[in-house]
Biopython code that builds the backbone (N, CA, C, O; Angstrom):
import numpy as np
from Bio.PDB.StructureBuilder import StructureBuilder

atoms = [
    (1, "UNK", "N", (82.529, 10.693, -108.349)),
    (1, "UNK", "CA", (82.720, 10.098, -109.652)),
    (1, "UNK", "C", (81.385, 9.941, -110.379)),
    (1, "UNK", "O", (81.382, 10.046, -111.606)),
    (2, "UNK", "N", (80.241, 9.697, -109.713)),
    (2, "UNK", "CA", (79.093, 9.494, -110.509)),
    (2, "UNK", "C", (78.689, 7.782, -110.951)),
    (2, "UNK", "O", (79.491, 6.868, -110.754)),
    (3, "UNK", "N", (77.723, 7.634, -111.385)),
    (3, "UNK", "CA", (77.507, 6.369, -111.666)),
    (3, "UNK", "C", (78.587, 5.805, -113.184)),
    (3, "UNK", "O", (78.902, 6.202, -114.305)),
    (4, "UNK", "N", (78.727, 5.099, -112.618)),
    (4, "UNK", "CA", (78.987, 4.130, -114.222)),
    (4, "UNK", "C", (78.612, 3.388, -114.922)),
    (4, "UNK", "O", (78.078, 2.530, -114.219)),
    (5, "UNK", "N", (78.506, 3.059, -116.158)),
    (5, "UNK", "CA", (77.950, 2.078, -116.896)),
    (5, "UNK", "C", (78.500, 1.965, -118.212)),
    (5, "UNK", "O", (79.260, 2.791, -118.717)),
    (6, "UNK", "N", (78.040, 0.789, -118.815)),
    (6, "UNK", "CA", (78.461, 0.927, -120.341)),
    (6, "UNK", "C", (77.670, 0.615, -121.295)),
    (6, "UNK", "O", (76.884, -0.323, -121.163)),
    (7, "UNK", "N", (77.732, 1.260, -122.293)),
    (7, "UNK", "CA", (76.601, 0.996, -123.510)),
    (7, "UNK", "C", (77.146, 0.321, -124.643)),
    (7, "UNK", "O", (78.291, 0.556, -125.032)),
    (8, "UNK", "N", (76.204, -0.709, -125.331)),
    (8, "UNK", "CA", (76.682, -1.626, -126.109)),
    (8, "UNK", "C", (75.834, -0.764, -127.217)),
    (8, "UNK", "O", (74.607, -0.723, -127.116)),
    (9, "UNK", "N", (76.558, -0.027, -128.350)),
    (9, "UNK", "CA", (75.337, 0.567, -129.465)),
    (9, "UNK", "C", (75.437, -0.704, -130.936)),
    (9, "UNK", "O", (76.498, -0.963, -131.504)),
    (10, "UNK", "N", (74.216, -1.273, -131.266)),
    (10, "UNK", "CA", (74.078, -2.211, -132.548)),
    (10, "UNK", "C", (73.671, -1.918, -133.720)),
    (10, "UNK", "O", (72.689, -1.184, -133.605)),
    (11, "UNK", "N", (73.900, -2.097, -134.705)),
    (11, "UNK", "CA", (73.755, -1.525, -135.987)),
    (11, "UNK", "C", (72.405, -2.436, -136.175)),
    (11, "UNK", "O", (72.394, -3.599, -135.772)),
    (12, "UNK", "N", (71.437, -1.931, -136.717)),
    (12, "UNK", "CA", (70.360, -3.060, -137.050)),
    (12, "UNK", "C", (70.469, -3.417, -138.862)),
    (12, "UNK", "O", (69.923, -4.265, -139.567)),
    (13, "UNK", "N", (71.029, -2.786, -139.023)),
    (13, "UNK", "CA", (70.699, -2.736, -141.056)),
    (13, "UNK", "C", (71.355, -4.449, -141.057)),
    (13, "UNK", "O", (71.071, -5.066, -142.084)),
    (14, "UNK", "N", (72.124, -5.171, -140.081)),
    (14, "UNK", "CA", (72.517, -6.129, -140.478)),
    (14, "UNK", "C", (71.484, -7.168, -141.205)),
    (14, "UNK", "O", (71.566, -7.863, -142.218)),
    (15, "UNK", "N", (70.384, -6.933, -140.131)),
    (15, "UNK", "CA", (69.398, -8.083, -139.791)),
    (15, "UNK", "C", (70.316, -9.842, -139.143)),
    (15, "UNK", "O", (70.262, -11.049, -139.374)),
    (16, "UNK", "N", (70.930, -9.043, -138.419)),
    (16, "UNK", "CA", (71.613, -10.403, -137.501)),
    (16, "UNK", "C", (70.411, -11.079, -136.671)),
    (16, "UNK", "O", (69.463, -10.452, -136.200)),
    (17, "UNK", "N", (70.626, -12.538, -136.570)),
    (17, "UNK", "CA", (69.585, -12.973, -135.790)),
    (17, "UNK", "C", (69.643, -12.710, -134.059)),
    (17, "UNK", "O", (70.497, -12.053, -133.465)),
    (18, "UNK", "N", (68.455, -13.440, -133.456)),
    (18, "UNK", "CA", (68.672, -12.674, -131.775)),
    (18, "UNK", "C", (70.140, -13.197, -131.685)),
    (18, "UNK", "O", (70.983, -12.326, -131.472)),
    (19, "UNK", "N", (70.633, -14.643, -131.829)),
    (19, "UNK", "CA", (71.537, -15.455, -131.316)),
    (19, "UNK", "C", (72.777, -14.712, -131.737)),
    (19, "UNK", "O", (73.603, -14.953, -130.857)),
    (20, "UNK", "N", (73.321, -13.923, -132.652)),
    (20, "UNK", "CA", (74.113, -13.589, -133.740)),
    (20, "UNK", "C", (74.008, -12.087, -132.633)),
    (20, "UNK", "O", (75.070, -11.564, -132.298)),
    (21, "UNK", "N", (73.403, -11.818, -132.407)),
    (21, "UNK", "CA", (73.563, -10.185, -131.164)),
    (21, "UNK", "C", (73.700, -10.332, -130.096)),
    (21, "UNK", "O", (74.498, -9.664, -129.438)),
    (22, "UNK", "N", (72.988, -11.214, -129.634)),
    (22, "UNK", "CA", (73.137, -11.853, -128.441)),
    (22, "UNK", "C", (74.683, -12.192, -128.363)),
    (22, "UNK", "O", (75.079, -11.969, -127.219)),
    (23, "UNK", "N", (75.599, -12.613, -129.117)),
    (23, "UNK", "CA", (77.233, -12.756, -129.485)),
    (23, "UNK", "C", (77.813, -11.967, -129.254)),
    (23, "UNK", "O", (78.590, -11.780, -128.317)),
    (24, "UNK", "N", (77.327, -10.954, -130.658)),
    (24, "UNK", "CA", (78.356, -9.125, -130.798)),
    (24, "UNK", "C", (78.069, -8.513, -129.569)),
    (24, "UNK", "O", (78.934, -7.649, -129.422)),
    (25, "UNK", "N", (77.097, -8.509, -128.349)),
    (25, "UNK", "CA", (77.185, -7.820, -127.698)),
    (25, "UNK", "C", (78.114, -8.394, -126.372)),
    (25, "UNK", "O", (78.644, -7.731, -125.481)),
    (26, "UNK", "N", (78.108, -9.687, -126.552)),
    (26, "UNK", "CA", (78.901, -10.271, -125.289)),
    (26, "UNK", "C", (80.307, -10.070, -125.644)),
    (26, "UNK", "O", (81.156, -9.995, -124.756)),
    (27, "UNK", "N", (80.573, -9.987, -126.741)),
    (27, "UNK", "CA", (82.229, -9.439, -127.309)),
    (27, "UNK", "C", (82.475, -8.088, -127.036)),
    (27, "UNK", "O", (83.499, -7.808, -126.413)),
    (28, "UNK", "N", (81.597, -7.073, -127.450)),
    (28, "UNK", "CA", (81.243, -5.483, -127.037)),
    (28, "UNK", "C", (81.566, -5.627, -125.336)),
    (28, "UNK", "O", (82.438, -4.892, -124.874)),
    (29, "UNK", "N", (80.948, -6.451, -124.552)),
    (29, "UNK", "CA", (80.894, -6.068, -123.248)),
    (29, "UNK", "C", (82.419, -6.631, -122.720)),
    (29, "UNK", "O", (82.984, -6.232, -121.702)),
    (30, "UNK", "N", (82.769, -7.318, -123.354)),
    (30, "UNK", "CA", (83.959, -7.904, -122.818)),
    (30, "UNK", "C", (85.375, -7.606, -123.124)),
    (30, "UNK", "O", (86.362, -7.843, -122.427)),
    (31, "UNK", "N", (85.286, -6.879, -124.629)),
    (31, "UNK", "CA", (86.337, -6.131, -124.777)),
    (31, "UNK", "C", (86.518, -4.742, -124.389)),
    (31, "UNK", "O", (87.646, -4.258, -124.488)),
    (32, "UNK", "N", (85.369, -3.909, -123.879)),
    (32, "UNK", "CA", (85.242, -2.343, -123.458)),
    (32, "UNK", "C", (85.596, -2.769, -122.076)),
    (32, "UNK", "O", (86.656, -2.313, -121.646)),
    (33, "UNK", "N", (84.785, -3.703, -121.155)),
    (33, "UNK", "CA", (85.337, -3.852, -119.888)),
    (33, "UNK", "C", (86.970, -3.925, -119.904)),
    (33, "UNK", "O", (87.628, -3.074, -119.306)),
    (34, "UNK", "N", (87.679, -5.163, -120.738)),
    (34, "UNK", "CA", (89.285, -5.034, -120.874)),
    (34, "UNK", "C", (90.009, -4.036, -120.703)),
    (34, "UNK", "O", (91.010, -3.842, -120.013)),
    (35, "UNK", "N", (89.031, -3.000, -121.847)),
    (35, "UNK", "CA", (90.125, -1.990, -122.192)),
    (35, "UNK", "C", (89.879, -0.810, -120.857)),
    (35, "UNK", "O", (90.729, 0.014, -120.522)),
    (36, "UNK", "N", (88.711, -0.946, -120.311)),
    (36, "UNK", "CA", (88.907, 0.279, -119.221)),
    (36, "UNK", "C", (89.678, -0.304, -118.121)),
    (36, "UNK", "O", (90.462, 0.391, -117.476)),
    (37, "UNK", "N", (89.466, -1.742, -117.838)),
    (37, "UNK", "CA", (89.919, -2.059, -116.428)),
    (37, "UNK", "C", (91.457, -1.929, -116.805)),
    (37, "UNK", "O", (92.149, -1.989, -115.789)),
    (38, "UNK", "N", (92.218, -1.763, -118.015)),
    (38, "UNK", "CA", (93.196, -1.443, -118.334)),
    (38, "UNK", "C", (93.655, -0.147, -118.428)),
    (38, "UNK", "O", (94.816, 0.106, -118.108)),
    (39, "UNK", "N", (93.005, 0.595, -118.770)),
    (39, "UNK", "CA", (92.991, 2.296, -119.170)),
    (39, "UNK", "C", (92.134, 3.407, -117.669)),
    (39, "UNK", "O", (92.495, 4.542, -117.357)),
    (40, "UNK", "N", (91.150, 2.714, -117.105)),
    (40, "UNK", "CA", (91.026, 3.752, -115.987)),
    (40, "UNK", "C", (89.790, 2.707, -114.868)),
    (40, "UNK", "O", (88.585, 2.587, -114.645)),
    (41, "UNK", "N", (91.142, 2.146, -114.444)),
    (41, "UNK", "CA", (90.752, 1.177, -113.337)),
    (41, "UNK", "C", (89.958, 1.412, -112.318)),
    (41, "UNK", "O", (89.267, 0.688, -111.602)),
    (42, "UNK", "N", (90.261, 3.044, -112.389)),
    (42, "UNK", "CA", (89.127, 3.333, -111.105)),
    (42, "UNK", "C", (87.332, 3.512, -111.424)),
    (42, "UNK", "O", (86.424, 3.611, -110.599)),
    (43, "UNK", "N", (87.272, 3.506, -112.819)),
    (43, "UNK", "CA", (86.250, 3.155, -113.507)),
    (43, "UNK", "C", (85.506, 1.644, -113.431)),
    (43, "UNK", "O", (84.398, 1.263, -113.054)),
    (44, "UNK", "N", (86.519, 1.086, -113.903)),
    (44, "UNK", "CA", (86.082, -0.179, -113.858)),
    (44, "UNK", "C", (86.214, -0.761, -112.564)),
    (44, "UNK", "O", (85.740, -1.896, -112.509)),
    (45, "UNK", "N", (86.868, -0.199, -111.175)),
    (45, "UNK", "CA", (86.860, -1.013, -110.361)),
    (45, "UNK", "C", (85.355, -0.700, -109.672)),
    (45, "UNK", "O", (84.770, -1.619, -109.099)),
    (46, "UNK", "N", (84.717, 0.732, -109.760)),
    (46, "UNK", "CA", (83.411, 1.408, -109.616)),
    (46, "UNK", "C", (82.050, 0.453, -109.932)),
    (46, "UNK", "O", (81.136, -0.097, -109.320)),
    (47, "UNK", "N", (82.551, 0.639, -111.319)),
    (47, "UNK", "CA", (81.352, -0.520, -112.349)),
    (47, "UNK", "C", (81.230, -1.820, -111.808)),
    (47, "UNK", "O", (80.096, -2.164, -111.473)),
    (48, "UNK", "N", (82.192, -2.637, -111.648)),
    (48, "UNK", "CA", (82.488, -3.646, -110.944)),
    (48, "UNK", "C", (81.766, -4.156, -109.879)),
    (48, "UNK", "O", (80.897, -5.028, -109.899)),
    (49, "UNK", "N", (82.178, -3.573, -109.017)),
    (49, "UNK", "CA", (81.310, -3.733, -107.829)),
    (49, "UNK", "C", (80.003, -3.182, -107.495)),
    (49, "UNK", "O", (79.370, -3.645, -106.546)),
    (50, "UNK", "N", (79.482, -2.068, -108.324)),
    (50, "UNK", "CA", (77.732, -2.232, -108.277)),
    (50, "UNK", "C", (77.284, -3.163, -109.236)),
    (50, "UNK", "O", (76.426, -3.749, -108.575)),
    (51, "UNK", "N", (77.283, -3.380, -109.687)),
    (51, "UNK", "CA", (76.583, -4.494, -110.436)),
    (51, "UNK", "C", (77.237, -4.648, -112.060)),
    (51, "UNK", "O", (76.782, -5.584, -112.719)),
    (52, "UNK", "N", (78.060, -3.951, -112.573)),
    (52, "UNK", "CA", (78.073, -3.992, -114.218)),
    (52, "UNK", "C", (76.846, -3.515, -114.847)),
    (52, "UNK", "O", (76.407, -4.280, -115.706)),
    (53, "UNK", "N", (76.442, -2.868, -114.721)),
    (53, "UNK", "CA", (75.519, -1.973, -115.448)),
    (53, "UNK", "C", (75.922, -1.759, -116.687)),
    (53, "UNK", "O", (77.011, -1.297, -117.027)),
    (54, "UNK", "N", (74.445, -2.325, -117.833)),
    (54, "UNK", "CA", (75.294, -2.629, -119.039)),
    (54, "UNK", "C", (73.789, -1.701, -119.883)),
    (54, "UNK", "O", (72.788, -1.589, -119.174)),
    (55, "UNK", "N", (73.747, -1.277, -120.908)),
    (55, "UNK", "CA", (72.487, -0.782, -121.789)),
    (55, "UNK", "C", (72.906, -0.915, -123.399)),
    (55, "UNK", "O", (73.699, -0.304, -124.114)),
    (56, "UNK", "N", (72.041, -1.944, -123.596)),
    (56, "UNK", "CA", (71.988, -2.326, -125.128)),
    (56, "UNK", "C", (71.114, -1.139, -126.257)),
    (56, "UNK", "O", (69.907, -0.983, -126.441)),
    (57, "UNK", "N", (72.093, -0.567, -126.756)),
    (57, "UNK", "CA", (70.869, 0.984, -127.593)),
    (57, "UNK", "C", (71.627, 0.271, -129.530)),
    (57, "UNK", "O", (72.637, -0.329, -129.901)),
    (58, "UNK", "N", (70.228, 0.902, -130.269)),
    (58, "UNK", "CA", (70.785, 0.483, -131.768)),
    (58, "UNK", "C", (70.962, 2.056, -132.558)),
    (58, "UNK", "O", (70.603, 3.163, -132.155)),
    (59, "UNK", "N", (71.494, 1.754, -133.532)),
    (59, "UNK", "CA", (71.557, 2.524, -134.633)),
    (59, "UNK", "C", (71.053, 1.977, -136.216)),
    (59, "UNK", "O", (70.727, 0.806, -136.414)),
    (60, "UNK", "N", (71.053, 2.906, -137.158)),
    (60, "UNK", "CA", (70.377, 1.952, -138.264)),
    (60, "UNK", "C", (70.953, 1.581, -139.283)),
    (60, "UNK", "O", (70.568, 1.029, -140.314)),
    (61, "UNK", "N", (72.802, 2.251, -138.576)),
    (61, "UNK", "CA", (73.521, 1.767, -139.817)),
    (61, "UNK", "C", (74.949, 1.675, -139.500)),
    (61, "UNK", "O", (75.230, 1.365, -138.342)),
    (62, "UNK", "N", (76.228, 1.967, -140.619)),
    (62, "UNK", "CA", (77.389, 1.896, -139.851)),
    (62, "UNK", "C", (77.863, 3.346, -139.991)),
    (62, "UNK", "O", (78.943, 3.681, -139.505)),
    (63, "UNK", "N", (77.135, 4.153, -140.599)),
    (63, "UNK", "CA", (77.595, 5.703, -140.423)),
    (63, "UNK", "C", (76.947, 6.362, -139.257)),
    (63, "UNK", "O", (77.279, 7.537, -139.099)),
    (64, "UNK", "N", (75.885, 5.746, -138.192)),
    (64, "UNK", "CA", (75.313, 6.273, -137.632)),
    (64, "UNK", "C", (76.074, 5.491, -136.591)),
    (64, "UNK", "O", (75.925, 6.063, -135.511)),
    (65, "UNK", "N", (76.766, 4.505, -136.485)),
    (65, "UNK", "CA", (77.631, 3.882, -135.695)),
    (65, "UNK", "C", (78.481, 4.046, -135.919)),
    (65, "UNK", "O", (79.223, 3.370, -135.206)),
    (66, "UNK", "N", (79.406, 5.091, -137.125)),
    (66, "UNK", "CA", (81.247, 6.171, -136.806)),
    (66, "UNK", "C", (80.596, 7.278, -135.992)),
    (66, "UNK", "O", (80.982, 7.353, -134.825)),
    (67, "UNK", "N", (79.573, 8.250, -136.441)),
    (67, "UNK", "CA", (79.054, 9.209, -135.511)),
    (67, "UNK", "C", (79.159, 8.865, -134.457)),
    (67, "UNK", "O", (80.050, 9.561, -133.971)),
    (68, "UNK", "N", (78.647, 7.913, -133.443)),
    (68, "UNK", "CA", (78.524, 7.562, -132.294)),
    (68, "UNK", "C", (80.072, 6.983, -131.414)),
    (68, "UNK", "O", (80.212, 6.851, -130.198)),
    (69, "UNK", "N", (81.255, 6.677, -132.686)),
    (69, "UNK", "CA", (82.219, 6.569, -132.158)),
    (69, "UNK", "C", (83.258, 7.869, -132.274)),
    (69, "UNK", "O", (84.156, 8.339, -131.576)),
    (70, "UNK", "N", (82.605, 8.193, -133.599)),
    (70, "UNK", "CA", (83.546, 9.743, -133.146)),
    (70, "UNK", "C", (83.521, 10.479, -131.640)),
    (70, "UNK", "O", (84.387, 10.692, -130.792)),
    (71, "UNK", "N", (82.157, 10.744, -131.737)),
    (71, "UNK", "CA", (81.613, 11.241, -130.695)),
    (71, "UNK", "C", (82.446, 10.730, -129.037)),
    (71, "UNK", "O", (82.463, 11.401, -128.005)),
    (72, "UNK", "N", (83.014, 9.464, -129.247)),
    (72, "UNK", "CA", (83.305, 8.732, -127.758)),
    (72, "UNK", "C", (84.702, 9.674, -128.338)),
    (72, "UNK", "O", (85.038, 10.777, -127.907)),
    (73, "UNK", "N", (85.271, 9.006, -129.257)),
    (73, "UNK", "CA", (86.588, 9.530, -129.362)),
    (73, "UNK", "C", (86.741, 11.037, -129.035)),
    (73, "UNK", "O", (87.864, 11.373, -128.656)),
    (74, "UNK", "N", (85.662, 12.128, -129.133)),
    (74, "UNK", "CA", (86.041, 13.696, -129.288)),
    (74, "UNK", "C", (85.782, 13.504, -127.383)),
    (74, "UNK", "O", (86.686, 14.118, -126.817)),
    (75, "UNK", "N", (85.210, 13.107, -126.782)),
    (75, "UNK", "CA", (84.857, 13.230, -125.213)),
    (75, "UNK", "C", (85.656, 12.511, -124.651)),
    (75, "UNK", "O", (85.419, 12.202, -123.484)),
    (76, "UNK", "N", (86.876, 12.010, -125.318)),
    (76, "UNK", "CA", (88.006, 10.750, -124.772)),
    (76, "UNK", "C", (87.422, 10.275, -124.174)),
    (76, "UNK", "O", (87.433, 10.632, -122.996)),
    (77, "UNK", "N", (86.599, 9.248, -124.554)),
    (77, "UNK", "CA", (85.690, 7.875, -123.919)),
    (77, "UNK", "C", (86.398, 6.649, -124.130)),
    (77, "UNK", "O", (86.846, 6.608, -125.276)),
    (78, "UNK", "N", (86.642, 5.721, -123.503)),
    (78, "UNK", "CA", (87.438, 4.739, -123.979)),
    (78, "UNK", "C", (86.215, 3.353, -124.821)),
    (78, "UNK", "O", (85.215, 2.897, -124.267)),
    (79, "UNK", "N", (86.605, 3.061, -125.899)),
    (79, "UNK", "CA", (85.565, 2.656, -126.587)),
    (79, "UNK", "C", (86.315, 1.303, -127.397)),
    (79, "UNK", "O", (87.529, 1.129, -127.290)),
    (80, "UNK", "N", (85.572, 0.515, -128.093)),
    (80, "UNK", "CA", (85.940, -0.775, -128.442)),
    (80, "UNK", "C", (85.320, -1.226, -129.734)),
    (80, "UNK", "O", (84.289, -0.609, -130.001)),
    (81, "UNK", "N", (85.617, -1.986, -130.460)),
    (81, "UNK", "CA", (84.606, -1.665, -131.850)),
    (81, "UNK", "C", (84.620, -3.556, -131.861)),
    (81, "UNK", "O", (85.597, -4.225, -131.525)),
    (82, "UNK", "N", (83.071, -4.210, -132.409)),
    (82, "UNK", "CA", (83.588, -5.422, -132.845)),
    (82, "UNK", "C", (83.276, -5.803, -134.010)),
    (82, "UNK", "O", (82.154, -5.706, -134.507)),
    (83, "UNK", "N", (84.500, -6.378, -134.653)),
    (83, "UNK", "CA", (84.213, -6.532, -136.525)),
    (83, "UNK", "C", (84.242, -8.125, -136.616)),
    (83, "UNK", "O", (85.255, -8.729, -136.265)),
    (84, "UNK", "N", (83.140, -8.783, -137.083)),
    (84, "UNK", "CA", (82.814, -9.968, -137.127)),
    (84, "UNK", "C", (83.676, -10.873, -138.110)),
    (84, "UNK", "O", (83.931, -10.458, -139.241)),
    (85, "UNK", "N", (84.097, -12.038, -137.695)),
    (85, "UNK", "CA", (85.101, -12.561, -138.539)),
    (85, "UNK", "C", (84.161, -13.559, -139.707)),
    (85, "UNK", "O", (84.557, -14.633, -140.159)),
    (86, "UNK", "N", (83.140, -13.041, -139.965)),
    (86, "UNK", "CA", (82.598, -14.146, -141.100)),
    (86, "UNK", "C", (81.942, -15.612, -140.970)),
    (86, "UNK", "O", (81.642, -16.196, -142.012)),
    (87, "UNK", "N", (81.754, -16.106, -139.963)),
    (87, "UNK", "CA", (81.675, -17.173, -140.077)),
    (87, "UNK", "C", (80.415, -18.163, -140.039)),
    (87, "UNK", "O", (80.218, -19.378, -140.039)),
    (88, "UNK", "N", (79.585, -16.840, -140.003)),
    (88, "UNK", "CA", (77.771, -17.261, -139.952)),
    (88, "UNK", "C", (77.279, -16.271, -141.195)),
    (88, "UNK", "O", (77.452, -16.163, -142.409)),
    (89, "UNK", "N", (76.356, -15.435, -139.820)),
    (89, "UNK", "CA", (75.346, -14.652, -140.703)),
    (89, "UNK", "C", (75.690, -13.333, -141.855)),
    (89, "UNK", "O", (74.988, -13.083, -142.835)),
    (90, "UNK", "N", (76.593, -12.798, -141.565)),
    (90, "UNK", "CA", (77.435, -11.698, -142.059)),
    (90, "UNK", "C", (78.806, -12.041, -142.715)),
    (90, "UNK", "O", (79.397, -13.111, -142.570)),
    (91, "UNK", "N", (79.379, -10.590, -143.732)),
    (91, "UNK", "CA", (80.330, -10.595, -144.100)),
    (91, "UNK", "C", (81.736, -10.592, -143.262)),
    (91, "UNK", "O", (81.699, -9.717, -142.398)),
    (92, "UNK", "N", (82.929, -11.301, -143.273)),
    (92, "UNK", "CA", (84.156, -10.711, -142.720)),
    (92, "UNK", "C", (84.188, -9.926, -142.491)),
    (92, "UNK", "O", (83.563, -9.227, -143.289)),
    (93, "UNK", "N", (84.799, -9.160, -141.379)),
    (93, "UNK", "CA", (85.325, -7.457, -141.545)),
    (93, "UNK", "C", (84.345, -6.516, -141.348)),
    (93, "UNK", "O", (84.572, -5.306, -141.346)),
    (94, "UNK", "N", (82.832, -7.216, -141.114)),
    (94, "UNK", "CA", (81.805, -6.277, -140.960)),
    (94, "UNK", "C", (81.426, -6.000, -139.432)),
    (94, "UNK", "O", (80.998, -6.815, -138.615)),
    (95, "UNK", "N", (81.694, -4.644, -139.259)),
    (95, "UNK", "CA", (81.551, -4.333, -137.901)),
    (95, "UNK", "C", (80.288, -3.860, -137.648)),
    (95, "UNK", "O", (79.672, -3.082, -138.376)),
    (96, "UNK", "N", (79.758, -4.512, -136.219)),
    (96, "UNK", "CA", (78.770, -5.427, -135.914)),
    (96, "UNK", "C", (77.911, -3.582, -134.757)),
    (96, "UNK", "O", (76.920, -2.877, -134.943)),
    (97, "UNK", "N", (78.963, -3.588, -133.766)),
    (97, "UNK", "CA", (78.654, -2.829, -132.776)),
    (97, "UNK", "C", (79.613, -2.028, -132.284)),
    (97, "UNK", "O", (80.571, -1.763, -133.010)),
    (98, "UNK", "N", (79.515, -1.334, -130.566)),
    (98, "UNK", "CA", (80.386, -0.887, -130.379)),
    (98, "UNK", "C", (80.043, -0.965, -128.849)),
    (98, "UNK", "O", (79.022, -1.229, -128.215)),
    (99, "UNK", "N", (81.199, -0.659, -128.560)),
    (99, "UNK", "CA", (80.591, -0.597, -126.957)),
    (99, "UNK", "C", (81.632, 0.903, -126.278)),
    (99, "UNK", "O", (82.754, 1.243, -126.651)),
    (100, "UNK", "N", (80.918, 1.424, -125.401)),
    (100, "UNK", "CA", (81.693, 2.748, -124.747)),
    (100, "UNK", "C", (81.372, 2.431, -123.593)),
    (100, "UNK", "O", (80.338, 1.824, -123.314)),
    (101, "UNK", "N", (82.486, 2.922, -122.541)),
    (101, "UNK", "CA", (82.652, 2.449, -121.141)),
    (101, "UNK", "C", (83.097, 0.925, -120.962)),
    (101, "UNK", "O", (83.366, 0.096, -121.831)),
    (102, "UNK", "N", (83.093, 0.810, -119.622)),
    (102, "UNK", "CA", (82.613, 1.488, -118.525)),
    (102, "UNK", "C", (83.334, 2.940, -118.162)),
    (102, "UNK", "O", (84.518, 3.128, -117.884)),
    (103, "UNK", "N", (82.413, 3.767, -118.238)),
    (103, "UNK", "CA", (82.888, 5.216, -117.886)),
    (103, "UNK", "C", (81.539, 5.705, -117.224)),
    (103, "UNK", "O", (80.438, 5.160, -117.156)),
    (104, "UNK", "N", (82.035, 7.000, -116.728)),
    (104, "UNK", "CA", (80.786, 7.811, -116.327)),
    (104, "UNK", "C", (79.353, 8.356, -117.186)),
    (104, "UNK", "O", (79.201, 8.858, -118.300)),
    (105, "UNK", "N", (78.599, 8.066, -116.304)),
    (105, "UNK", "CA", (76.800, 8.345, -117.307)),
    (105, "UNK", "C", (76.868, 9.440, -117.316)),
    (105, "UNK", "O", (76.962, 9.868, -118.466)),
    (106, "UNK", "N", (76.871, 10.151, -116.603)),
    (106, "UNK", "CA", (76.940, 11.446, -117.294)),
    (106, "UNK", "C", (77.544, 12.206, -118.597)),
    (106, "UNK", "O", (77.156, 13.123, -119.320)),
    (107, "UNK", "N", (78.651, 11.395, -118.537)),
    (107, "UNK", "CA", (79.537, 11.672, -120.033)),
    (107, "UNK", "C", (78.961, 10.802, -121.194)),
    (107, "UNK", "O", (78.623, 11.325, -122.255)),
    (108, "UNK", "N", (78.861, 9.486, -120.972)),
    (108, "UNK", "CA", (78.020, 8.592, -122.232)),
    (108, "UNK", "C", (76.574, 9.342, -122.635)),
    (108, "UNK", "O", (76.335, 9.710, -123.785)),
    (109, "UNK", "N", (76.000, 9.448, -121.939)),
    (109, "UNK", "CA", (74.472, 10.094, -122.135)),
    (109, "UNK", "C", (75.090, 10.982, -122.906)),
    (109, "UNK", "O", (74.944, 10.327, -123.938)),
    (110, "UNK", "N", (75.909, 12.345, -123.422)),
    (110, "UNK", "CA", (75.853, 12.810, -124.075)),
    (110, "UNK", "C", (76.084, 12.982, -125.558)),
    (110, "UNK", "O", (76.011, 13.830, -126.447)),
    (111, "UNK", "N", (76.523, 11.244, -125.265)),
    (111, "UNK", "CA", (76.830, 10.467, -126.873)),
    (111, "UNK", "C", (75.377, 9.863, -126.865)),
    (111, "UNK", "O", (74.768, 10.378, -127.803)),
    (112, "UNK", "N", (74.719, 9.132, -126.300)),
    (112, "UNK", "CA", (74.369, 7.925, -126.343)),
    (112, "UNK", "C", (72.879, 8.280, -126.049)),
    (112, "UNK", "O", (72.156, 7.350, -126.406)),
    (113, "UNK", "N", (72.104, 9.448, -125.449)),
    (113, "UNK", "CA", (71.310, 9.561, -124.540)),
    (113, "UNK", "C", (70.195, 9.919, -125.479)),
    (113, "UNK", "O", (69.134, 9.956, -124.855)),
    (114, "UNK", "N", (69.997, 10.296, -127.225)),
    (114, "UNK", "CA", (68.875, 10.205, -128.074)),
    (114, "UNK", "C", (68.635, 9.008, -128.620)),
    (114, "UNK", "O", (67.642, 8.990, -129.347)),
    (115, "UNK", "N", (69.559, 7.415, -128.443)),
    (115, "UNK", "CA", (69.733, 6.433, -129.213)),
    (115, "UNK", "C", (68.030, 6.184, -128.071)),
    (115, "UNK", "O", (67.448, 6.775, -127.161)),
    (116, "UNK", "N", (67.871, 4.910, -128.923)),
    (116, "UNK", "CA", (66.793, 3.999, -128.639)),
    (116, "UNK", "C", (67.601, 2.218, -128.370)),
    (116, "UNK", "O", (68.598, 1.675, -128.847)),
    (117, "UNK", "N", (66.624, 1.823, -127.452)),
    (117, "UNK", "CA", (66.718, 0.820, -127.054)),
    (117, "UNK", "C", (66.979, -0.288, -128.097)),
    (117, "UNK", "O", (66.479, -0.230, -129.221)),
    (118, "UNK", "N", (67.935, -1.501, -127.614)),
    (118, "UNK", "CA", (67.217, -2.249, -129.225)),
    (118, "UNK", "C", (66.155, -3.167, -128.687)),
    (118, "UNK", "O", (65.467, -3.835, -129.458)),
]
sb = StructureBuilder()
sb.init_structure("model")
sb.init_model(0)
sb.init_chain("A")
sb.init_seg("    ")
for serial, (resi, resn, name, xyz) in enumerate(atoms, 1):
    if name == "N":
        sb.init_residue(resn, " ", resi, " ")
    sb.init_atom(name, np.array(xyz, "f"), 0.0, 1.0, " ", f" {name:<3s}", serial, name[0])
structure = sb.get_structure()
């Protein structure tokens, strides 16, 4: 099967504060875990037990964050999107990040593997 992991990708154009990412990404990690341990358990039961291997990468906008979800969608990656409900720093409805996996690195890297760290 290969290693697994999952990548949380963040839009920076928000200018969200650390605390405000530090959020979107714990929502990112918690709804992509859901949806795989739901959709391909043997993924997530993999991820699971080495450690949850997680990699926070940004983008600089929200078209450079559909690219990056098309991209999961054309490699049937199972992927998760989170759209912020308004109640701080940002607008309603403004989607924040994304997260892909837990699935195989070998397959994410070929979405994910020119992004930069945030």
């Amino acid at each position: 099967m290969g290693k697994i992991k999952q990548v949380i990708v963040v839009r920076t154009d928000l200018q969200m504060g650390k605390g405000k990412i530090g959020a979107q990404v714990g929502h990112a990690c918690v709804l992509g875990a859901e949806h795989v341990r739901k959709s391909h358990a043997e993924w997530y039961q993999e991820w699971w037990s080495v450690g949850q291997e997680k990699v926070v990468l940004k983008v600089s906008g929200i078209k450079d964050l559909q690219d990056v979800k098309k991209h999961a969608i054309d490699l049937n990656l199972p992927w998760s999107e989170v759209t912020d409900a308004g109640h701080t720093q940002i607008a309603p409805g403004t989607t924040t990040c994304i997260s892909i996996g837990p699935a195989p690195e070998n397959l994410i890297d070929k979405i994910t593997g020119d992004l930069k760290l945030l």
